[in-house]
C-alpha positions as CSV (number, residue, x, y, z in Angstrom):
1,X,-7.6,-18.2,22.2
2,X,-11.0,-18.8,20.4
3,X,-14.1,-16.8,21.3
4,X,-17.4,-19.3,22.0
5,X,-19.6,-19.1,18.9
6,X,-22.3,-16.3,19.3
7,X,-20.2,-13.4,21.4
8,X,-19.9,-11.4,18.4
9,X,-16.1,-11.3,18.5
10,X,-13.9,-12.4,15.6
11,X,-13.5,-16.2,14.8
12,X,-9.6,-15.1,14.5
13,X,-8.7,-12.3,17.0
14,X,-4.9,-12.0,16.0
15,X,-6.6,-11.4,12.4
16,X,-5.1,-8.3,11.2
17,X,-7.5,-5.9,8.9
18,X,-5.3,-4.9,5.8
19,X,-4.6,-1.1,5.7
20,X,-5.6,-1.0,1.7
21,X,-9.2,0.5,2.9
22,X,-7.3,3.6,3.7
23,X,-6.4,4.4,0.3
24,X,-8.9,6.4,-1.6
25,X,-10.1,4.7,-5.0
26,X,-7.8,6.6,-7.3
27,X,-4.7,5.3,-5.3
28,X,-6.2,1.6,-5.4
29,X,-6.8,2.1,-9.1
30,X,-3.0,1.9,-9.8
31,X,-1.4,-0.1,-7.2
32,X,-1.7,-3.9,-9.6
33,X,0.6,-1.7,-11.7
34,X,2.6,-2.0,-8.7
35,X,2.7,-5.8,-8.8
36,X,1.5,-8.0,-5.7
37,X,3.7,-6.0,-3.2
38,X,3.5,-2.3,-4.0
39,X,4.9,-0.8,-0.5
40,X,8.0,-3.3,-0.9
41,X,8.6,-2.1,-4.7
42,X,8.3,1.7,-4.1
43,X,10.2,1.0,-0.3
44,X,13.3,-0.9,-3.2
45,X,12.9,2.1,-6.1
46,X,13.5,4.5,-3.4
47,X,15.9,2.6,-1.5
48,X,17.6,2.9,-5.2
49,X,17.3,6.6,-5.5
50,X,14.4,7.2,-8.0
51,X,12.4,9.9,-7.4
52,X,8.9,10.3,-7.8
53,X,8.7,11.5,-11.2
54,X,11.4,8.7,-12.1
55,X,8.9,6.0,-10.7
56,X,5.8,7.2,-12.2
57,X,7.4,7.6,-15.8
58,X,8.3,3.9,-15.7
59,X,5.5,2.5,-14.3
60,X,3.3,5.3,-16.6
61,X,1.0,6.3,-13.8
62,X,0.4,10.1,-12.4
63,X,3.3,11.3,-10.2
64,X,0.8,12.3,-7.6
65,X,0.1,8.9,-7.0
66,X,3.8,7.8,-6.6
67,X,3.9,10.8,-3.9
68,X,0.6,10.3,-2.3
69,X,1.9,6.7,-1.3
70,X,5.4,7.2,-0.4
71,X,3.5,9.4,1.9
72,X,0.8,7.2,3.3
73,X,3.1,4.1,3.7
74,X,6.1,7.0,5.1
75,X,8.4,5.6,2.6
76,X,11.6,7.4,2.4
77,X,12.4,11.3,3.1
């Protein structure tokens, strides 16, 4: 269902916002290191049993950031 033009609604109201405006700028300045889907690749690493510090030293980026996201996107425990 389309909103009549000048209601101020959304041209697309099933658009979804992406959540990537959550992340502060330090976690956005790492995730292209990621590749073009970094929940599903840290969801697989950890689904593999890497661990943080694992992850970071392959990818070469701060373990706090590996940690900070596995906790923002509640990726394993």
């Amino acid at each position: 269902m389309y909103r009549k033009p000048g209601t101020g609604g959304p041209a697309f109201p099933t658009e979804r916002r992406s959540k990537r405006h959550k992340l502060t700028y330090e976690l956005q300045k790492y995730l292209h290191v990621l590749g073009p889907t970094p929940k599903q690749c840290l969801e697989t690493l950890a689904d593999l049993g890497l661990s943080d510090p694992e992850i970071a030293r392959y990818y070469r980026i701060p373990r706090a950031v590996v940690t900070d996201l596995r906790r923002i996107w509640r990726i394993g425990a």
